[in-house]
C-alpha positions as CSV (number, residue, x, y, z in Angstrom):
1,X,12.9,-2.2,14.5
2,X,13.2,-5.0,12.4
3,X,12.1,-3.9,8.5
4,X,10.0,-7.0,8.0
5,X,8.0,-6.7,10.8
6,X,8.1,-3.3,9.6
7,X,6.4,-4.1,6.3
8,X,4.2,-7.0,7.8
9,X,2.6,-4.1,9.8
10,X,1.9,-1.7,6.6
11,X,0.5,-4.9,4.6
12,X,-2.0,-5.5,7.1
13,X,-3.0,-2.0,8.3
14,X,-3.6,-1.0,4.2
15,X,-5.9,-4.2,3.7
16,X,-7.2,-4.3,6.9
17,X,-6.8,-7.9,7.2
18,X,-4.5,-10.2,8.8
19,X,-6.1,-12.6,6.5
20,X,-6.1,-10.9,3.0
21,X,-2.3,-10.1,3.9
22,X,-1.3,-13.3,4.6
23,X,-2.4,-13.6,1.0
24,X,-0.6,-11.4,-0.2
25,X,2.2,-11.6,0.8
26,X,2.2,-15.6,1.0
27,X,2.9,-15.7,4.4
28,X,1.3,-18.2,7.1
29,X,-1.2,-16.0,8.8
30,X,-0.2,-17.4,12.1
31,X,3.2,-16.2,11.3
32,X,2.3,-12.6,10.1
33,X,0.3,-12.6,13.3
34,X,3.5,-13.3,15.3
35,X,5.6,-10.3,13.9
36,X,3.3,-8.0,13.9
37,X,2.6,-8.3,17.8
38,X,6.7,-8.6,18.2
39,X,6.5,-4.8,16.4
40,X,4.1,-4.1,19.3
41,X,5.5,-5.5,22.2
42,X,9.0,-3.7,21.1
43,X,7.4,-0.2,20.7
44,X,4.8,-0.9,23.9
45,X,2.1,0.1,21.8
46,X,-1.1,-1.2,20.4
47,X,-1.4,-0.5,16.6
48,X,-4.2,-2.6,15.4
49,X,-7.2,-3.4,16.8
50,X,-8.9,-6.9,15.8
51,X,-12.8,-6.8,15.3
52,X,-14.8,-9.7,13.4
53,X,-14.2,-7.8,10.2
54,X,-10.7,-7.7,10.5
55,X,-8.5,-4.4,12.0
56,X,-8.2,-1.0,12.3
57,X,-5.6,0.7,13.3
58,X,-5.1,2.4,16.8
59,X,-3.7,6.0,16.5
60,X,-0.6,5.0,17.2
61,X,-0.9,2.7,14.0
62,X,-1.9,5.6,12.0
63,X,1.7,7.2,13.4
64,X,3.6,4.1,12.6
65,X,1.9,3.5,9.2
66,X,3.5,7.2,8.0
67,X,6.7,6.7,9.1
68,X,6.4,3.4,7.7
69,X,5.9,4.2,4.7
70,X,8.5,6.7,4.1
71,X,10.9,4.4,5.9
72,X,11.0,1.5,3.4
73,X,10.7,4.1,0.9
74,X,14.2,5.2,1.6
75,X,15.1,1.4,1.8
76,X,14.3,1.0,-1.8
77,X,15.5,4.6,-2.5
78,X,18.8,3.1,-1.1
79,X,18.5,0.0,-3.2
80,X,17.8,2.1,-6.3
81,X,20.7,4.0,-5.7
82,X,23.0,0.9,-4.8
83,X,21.5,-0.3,-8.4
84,X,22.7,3.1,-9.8
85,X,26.4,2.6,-8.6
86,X,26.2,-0.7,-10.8
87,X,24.3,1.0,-13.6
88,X,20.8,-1.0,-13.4
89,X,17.5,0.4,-12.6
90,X,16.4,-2.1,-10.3
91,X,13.7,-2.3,-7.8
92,X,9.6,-2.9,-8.3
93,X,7.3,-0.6,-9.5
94,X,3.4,-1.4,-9.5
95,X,1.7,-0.3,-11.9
96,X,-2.8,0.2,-12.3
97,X,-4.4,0.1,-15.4
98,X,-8.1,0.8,-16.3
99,X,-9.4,-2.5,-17.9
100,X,-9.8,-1.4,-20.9
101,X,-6.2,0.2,-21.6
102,X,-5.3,-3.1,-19.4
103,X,-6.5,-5.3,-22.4
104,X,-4.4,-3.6,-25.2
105,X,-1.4,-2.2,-22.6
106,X,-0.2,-5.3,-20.8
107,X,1.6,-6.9,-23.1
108,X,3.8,-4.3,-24.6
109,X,4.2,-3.2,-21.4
110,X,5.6,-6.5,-20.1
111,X,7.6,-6.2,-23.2
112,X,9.4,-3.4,-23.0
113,X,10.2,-3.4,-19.3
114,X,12.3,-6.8,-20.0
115,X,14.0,-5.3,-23.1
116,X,14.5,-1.8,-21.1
117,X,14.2,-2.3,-17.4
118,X,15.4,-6.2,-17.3
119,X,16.6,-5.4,-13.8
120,X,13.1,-4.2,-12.3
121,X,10.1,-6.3,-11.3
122,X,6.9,-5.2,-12.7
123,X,3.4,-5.4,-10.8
124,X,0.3,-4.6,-12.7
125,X,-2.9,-4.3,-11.2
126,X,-6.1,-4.0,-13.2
127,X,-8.6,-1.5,-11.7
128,X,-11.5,1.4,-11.5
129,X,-9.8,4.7,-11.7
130,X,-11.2,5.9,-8.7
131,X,-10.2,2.6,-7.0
132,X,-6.5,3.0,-8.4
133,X,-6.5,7.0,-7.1
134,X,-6.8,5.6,-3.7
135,X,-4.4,3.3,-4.2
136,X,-1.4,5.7,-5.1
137,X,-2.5,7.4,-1.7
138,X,-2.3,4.6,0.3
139,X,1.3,2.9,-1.7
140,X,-0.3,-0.1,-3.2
141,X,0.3,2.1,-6.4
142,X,3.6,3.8,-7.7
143,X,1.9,4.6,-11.2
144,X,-1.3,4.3,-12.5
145,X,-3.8,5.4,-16.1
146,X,-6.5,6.9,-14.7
147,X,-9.6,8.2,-16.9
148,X,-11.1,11.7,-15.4
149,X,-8.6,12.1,-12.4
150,X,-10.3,13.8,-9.2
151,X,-7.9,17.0,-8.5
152,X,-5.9,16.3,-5.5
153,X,-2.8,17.9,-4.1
154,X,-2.1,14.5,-3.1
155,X,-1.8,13.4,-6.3
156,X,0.4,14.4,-9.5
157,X,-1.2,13.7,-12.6
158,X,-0.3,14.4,-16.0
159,X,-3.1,13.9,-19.4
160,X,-1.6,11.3,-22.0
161,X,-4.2,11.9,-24.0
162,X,-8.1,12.5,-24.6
163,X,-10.7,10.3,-26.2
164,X,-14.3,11.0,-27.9
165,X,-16.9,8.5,-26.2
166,X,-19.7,7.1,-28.6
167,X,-22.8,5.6,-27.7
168,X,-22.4,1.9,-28.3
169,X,-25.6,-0.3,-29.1
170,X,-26.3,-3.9,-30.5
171,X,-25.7,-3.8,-34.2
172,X,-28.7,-3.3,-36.2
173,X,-30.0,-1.6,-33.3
174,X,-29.9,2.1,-34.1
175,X,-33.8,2.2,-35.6
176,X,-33.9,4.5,-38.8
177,X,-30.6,5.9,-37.9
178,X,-27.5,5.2,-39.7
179,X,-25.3,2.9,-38.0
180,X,-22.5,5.7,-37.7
181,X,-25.0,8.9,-37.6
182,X,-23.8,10.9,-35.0
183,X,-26.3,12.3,-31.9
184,X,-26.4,15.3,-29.9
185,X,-25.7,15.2,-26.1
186,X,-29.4,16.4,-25.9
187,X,-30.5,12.9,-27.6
188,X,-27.9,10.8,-25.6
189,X,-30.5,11.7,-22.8
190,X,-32.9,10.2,-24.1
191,X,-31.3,6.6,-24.6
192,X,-31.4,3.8,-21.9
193,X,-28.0,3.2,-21.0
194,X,-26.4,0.6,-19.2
195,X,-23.5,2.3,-17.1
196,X,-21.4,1.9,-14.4
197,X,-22.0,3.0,-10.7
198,X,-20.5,5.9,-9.3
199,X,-18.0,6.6,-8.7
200,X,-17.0,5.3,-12.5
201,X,-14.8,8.2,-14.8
202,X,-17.2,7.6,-17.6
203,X,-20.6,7.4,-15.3
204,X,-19.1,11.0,-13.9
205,X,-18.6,12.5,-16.7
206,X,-21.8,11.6,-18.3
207,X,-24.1,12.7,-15.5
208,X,-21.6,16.3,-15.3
209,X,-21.8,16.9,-19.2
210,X,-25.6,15.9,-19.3
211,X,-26.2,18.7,-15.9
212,X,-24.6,21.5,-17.8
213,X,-27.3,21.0,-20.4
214,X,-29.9,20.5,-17.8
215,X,-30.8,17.0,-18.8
216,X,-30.2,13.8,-16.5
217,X,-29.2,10.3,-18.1
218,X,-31.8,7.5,-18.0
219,X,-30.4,4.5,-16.6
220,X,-31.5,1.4,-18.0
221,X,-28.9,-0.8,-16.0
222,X,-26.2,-0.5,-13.3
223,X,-23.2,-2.6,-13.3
224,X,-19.1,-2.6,-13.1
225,X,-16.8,-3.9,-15.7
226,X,-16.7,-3.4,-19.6
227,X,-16.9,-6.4,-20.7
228,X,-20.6,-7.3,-18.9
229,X,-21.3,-4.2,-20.0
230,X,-20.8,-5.0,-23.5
231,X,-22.3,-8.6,-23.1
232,X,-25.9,-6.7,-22.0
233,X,-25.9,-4.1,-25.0
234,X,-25.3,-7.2,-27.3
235,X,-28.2,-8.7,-25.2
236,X,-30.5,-5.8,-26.4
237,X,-30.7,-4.5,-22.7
238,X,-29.7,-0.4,-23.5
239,X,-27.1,0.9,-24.5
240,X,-23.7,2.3,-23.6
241,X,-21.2,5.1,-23.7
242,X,-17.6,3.9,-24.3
243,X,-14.6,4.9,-25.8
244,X,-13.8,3.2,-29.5
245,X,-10.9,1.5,-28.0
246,X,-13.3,0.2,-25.3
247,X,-15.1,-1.7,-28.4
248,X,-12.4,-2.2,-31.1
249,X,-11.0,-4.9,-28.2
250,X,-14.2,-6.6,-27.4
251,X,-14.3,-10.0,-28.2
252,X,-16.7,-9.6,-31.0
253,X,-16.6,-6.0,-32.0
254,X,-18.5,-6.5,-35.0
255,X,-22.1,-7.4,-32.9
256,X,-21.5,-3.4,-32.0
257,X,-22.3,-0.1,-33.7
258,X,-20.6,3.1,-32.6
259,X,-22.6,6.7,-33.1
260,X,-20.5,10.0,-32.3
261,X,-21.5,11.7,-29.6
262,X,-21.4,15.6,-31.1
263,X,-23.1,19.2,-29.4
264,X,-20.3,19.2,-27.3
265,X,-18.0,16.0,-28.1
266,X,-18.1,14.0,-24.8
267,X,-14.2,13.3,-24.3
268,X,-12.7,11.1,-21.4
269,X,-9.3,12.2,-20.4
270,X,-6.6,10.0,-19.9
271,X,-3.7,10.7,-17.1
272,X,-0.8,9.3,-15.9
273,X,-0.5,9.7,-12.2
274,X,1.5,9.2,-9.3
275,X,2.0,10.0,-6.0
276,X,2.7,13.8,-5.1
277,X,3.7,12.6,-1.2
278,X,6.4,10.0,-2.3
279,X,9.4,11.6,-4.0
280,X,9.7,9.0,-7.1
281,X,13.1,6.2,-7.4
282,X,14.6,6.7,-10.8
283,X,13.1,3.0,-11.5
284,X,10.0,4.3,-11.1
285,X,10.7,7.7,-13.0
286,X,11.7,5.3,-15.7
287,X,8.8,3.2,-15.9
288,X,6.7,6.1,-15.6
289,X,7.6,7.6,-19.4
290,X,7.8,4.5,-20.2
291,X,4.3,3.8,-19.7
292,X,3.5,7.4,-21.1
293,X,5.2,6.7,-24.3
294,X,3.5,3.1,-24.6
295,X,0.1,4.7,-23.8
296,X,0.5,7.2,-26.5
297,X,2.3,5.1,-29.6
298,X,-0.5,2.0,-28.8
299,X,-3.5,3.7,-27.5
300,X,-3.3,6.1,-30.9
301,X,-1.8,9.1,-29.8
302,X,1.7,9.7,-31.0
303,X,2.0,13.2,-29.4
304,X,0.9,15.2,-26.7
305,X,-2.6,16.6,-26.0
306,X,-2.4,20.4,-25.7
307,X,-1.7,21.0,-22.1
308,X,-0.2,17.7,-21.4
C-alpha cells in the first residue's frame, strides 16, 4: 500500500471532493483521481462513491479512512522521533484559531515557532469554534482555540482563559445611558442584537444564559463573521455582544461603545483543544504550550483561570 495513495484517499474522503482536494493538495485532479482508484483496485474494494456533489465513502472507506489515519500518524510519529535522534522537533502541526484571537495571535505565533520550532511547518486555519471541533475529529486539526467547547470524550480540551462579553453598540448610541454604564442580563433582552447563527460559542451562550433567566434574546440580525458584524452595529442596525478584545482590534474601535454585561457577568471561555483519539508527536506537544502560553501573555491573561 503505497502511503501517498494512502493520503490521496484521506484528502478526498474528509472534503468530500475529488475537486476541493485536488486543491488542496495542488495536485492535478486527473492525477489524484488515478491513485486513488490504483488504492482500490489493489485492495479490490470500492471506497468512494462519486455522485454530482462529489463522494461519499463506501463502508469499506469508512474502514480504510480509520486505519488511515492512524497509519500516517505513526509515519509522522516516526519522523518526529527520527527528528528527536538529531534533536529537532520537526514535522507540521495545524493549527485553528477563532477570528478574533486569529487577528491578534498570528503573528506572534508565526514568530515564535521560527525562533522556537524553526524545524516545524506551521498551518493556521482561521475558523468558527464549532467548525474547528469538527475539525480535530476528522485530523484537518492537531490544535485549535475554541470559545465554549461542546464536552466530548472525543476531544481534550483545556480553558486558557475566560472573558466578560459587553454589549457593543455604535458610539453615541447608548440613549440616556452612559457610554460605559453597565446592564443587567435582564436588559440585554431587551436590545436588538445582531448575532451570529447557531451554532456560534457566543450566540450559545447567549440564548443558554438568557433561558436560565427565562427571557429569550431578540434578534435584530443574523450573520457570521466579526467584522460584518461590527460594520452593521456601526451602521446603526442593533447591537452586539462581543468580547473587548473582539473590539479593541476592529479597524475603528473608536466608532464603538462597550457596556458591561453584569446580573450574572456573561463570560465566554476560552480552550485549548486537541484530539483525545490521536496520541500527540512531541512537535505538536510543543506547539501546543506554546500556543497556551502566547494565548495567555497576548490575549491578557498571564496566569491560569482557576480550574485550568
Amino acid at each position: 500500500m503505497d502511503l501517498r495513495q494512502l493520503e490521496y484517499f484521506i484528502r478526498v474522503a474528509e472534503l468530500g471532493s475529488f475537486t476541493r482536494a485536488s486543491i488542496a493538495m495542488d495536485i492535478a485532479q486527473p492525477a489524484l483521481s488515478r491513485q486513488v482508484r490504483q488504492l482500490e483496485v489493489e485492495l479490490r474494494q470500492n471506497l468512494l462513491i462519486r455522485n454530482g456533489r462529489g463522494v461519499v465513502m463506501t463502508e469499506a472507506g469508512k474502514r480504510l479512512l480509520e486505519h488511515g489515519r492512524g497509519i500516517l500518524h505513526q509515519v509522522e510519529r516516526a519522523r518526529d522521533d527520527m527528528g528527536r535522534m538529531r534533536g529537532a522537533l520537526a514535522g507540521r502541526v495545524a493549527v485553528g484559531l477563532p477570528p478574533s484571537v486569529a487577528r491578534v495571535l498570528t503573528l506572534p505565533l508565526v514568530r515564535a515557532v521560527r525562533e522556537r520550532l524553526p524545524d516545524a511547518t506551521l498551518s493556521i486555519t482561521e475558523s468558527l469554534s464549532s467548525a474547528m471541533q469538527e475539525s480535530l475529529l476528522t485530523g484537518r486539526l492537531d490544535i485549535a482555540l475554541l470559545y465554549n467547547p461542546q464536552p466530548s470524550p472525543d476531544v481534550d480540551s483545556q480553558t486558557v482563559l475566560e472573558e466578560d462579553l459587553f454589549l457593543v453598540s455604535a458610539a453615541g448610541s447608548t440613549g440616556g445611558a452612559a457610554p460605559d454604564a453597565p446592564l443587567s442580563l435582564r436588559e440585554l433582552a431587551e436590545e436588538p442584537l445582531v448575532i451570529p447563527t447557531r451554532p456560534n460559542a457566543i450566540r450559545m451562550l447567549v440564548e443558554a444564559e438568557l433561558a436560565a433567566i427565562g427571557c429569550r434574546p431578540q434578534i435584530a440580525l443574523e450573520i457570521d463573521g466579526v467584522p460584518a458584524i461590527l460594520a452593521l452595529v456601526a451602521d446603526g442596525a442593533g447591537h452586539a455582544v462581543l468580547s473587548r478584545n473582539a473590539v479593541a482590534t476592529a479597524d475603528r474601535p473608536q466608532s464603538y461603545t462597550v457596556r458591561p454585561i453584569v446580573k450574572p457577568r456573561l463570560r465566554s471561555r476560552l480552550a485549548l483543544a486537541a484530539s483525545s483519539q490521536r496520541p500527540a508527536t512531541r512537535t505538536q506537544q510543543a506547539m501546543l504550550e506554546l500556543v497556551r502560553d502566547l494565548a495567555r501573555q497576548t490575549l491578557g491573561c498571564d496566569r491560569p483561570v482557576q480550574g485550568a
